[in-house]
C-alpha positions in Angstrom: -134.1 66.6 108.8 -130.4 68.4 109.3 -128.2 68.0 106.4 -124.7 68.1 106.9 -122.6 68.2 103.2 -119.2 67.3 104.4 -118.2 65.5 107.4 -116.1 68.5 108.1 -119.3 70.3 109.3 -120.1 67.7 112.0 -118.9 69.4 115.5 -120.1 67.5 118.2 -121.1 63.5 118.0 -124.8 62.5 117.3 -126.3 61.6 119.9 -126.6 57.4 120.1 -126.5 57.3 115.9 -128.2 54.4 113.8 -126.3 54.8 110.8 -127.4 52.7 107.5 -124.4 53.9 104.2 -125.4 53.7 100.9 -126.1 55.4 97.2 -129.9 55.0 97.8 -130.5 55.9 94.0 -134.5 56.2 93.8 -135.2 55.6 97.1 -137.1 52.4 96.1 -138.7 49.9 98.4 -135.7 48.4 100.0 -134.3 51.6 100.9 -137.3 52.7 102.6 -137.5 49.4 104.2 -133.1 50.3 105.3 -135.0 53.5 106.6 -137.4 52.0 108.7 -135.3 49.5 110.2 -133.3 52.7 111.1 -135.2 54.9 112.7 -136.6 51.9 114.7 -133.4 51.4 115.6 -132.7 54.8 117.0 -136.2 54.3 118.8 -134.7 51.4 120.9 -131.4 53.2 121.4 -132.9 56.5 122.5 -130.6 58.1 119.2 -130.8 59.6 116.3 -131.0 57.9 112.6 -128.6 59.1 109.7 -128.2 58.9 106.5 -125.0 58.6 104.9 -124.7 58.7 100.9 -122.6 60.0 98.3 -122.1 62.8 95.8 -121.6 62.1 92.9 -122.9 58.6 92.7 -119.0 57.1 92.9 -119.6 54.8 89.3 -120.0 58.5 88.2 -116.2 58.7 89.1 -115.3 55.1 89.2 -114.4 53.4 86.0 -117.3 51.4 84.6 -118.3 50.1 81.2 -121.3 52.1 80.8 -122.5 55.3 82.0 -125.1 55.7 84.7 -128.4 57.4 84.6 -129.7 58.2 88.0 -132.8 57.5 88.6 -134.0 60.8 90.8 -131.6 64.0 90.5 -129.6 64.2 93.8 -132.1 67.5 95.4 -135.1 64.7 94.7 -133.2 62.0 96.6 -132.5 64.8 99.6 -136.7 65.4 99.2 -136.7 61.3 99.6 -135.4 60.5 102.2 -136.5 63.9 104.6 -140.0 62.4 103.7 -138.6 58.5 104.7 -138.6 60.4 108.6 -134.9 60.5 108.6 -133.1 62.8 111.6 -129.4 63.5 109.3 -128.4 63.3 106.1 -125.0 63.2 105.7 -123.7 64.2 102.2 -119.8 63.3 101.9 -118.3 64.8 98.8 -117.1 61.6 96.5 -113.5 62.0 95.3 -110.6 60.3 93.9 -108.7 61.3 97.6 -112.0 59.8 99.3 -111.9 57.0 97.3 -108.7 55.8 98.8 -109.3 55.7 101.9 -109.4 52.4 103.4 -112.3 51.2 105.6 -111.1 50.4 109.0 -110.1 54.3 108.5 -113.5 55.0 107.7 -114.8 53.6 110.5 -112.5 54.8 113.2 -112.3 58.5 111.7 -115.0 59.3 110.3 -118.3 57.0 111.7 -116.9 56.3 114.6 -114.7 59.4 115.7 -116.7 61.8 114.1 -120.3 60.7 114.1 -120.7 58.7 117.1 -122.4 55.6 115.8 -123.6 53.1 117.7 -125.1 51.4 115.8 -124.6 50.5 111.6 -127.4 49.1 109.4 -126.5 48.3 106.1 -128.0 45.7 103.4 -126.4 42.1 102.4 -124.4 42.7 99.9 -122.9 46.1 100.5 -119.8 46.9 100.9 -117.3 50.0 101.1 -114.3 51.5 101.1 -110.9 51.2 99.2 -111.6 47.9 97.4 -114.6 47.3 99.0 -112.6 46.4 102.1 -115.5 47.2 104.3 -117.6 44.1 104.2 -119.1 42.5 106.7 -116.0 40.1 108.2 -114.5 43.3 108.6 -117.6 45.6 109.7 -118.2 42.7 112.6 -114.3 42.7 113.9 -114.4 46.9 114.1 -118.1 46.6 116.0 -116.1 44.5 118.7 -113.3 46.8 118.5 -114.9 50.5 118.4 -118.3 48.9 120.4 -121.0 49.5 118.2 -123.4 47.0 116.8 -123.8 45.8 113.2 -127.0 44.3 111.8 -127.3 43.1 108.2 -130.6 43.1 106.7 -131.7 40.2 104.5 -132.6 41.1 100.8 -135.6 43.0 100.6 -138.4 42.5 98.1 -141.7 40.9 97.1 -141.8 37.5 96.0 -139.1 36.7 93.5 -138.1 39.8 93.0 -135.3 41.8 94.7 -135.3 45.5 94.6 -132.9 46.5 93.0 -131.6 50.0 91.3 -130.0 48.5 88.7 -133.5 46.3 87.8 -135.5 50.0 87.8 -133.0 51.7 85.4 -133.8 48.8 83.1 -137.5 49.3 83.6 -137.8 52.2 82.8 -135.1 52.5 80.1 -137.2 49.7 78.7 -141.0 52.2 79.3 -142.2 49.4 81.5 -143.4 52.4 83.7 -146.4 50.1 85.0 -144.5 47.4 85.7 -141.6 49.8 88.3 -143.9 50.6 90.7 -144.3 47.5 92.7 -140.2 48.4 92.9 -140.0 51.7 93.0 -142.8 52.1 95.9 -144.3 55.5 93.6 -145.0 56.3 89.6 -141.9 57.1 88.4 -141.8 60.9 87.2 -140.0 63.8 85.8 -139.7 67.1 86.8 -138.7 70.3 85.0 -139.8 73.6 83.6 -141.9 74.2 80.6 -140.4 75.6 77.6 -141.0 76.4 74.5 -141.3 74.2 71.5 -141.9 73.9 67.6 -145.7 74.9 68.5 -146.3 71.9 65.8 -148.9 70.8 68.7 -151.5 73.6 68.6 -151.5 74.0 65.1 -152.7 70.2 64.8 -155.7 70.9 67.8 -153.6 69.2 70.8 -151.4 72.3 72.0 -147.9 70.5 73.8 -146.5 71.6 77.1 -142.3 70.6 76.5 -140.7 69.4 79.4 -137.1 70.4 80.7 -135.9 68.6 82.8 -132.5 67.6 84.9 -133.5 64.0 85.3 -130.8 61.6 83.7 -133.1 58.8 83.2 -136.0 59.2 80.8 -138.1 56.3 79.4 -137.8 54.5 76.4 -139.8 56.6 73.7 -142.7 56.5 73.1 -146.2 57.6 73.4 -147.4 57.3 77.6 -150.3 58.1 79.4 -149.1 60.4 82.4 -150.6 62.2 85.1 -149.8 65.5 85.5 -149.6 68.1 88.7 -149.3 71.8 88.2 -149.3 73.5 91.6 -152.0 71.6 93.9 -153.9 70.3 90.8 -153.2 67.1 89.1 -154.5 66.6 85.6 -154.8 63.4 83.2 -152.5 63.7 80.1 -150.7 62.3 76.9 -146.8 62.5 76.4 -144.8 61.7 73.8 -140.8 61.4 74.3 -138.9 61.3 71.3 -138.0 62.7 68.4 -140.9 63.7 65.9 -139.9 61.9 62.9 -143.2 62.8 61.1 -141.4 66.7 60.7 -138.2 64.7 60.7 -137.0 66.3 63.8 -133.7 64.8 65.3 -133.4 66.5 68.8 -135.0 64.4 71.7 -138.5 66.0 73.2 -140.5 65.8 76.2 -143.9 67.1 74.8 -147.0 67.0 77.1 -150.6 67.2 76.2 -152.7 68.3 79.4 -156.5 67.2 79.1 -159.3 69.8 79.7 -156.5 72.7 80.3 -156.4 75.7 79.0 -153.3 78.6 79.7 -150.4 79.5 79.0 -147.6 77.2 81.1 -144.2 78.6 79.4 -142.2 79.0 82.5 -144.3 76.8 85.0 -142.9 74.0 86.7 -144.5 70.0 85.8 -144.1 66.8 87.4 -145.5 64.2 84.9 -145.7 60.7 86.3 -145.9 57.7 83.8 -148.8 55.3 84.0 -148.6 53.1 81.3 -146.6 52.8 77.8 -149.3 52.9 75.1 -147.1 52.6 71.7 -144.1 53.0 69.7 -143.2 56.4 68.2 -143.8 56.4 64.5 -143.8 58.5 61.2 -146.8 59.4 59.6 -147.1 59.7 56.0 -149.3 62.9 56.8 -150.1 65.3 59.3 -153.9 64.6 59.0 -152.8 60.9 60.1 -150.8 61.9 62.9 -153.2 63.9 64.0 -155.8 60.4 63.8 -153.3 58.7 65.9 -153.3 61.5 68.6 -156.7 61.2 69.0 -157.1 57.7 69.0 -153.9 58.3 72.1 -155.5 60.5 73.8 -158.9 58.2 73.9 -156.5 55.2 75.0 -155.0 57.4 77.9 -158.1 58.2 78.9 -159.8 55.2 79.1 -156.3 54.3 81.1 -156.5 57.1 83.7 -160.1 57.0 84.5 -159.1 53.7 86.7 -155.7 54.8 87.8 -154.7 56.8 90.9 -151.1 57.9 90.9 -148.8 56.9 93.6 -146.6 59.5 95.0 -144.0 58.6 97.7 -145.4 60.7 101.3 -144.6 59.0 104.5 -146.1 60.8 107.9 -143.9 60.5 110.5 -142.8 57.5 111.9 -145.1 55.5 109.5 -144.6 54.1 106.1 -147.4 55.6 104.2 -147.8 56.0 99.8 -149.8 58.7 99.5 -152.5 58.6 96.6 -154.0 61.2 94.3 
């Protein structure tokens, strides 16, 4: 996949492009779904599919009543959608000064003038542009106008329920990490670097690996039973977000317990994908009764894990494919 990070960087038109424009926070289902109707798209033109998103997310600069968590850093999204089979990603810096711009200008300038679409894919209810001018009255009136075609995709989900960014963030901010995957396509999951802790763990037999990581959006607290992948190898696990109010702590932690490992991780990269919310995070009167409820966790996970395979999102190309491990 080329990326290009401004539009300023595009030189010469795509050839025959199948645009679809959005945020694509997650990459869930229904953008995958937006990405397959793309590149089949630029199959039947003889073209090229593209991307187009924004950075930042524009309610990170927009007024708004409460502030957003992203679901997947932006690098992760990038990750995303090169694995989705995607030709171009097209990055365009979101400012106040883009912000203005209207959306027939949009069109004609930028998609049109500068991209060379001929095609635009985009999802019912989106819209763009200075006040959202760029719906789809408008989108249909510029297709006639600039000749390219415009096809709006029904919603997209599974039964009842439409997938939706907004409905993961809830999910997950309520540690219904089970429940998000028939959305989110994949085990939701956090990635960061291990650091160093309290080293409370090892002292009470279950040494923690603590997790740093750049993700916005971390699950409710609480203790989970996660996979874990270090390099190539993928490990069953405890982790407990939150807190530590047995030692009275007051700083939020990430802290991972990795079954049948032994080494020394300071340093190392994790991914940890949740599986399954298994309790609350409480205060123990005692150490020696914390240390009760860790084991009886870490049996619980277990007996959790032994059944579960964790869904990673790995598409070959040209195919919709979750990959399992």
């Amino acid at each position: 996949m080329i990326i290009f990070r401004d539009v300023d960087d595009i030189h010469d038109k795509l050839v025959n492009a199948v645009v679809t424009i959005g945020n694509f926070d997650g990459v869930h289902l229904g953008h995958r779904e937006i990405f397959r109707r793309v590149r089949e798209g630029a199959r039947e033109v003889g073209g090229v599919s593209v991307v187009i998103t924004f950075v930042p997310h524009p309610l990170k600069l927009l007024p708004s009543r409460k502030a957003l968590r992203l679901i997947t850093p932006y690098a992760e999204k990038e990750g995303l959608i090169e694995a989705s089979g995607i030709d171009y990603l097209i990055i365009i810096p979101f400012t106040e000064q883009f912000a203005s711009i209207a959306a027939a200008d949009f069109v004609s300038r930028i998609l049109v003038g500068r991209i060379g679409m001929k095609m635009l894919i985009i999802g019912y209810d989106y819209a763009f542009g200075r006040n959202r001018e760029g719906n789809v009255a408008l989108l249909s009136k510029l297709g006639a106008e600039y000749g390219f075609d415009l096809e709006v995709l029904a919603p997209i989900g599974s039964r009842d329920t439409i997938y939706s960014s907004t409905r993961i963030r809830e999910l997950i901010g309520e540690g219904d990490v089970d429940g998000v995957v028939s959305l989110l396509g994949r085990h939701f999951s956090l990635d960061g670097t291990v650091v160093h802790g309290h080293h409370r763990g090892k002292g009470l037999g279950f040494p923690t690996a603590n997790l740093a990581t750049d993700n916005e959006l971390i699950p409710m607290q609480g203790v989970y039973a996660v996979k874990v992948r270090l390099g190539d190898a993928l490990y069953d696990g405890a982790c407990n977000i939150g807190s530590n109010p047995t030692f009275d702590d007051r700083a939020m932690s990430i802290e991972v317990f990795i079954f049948d490992f032994a080494g020394d991780l300071y340093d190392s990269r994790m991914r940890v994908y949740f599986v399954a919310r298994i309790r609350d995070e409480q205060k123990f009167p005692t150490a020696v009764a914390l240390q009760q409820a860790i084991q009886s966790d870490i049996a619980r996970c277990r007996e959790i894990l032994n059944c579960v395979s964790v869904v990673e999102y790995r598409e070959a190309t040209g195919t919709d494919d979750n990959g399992k491990k």
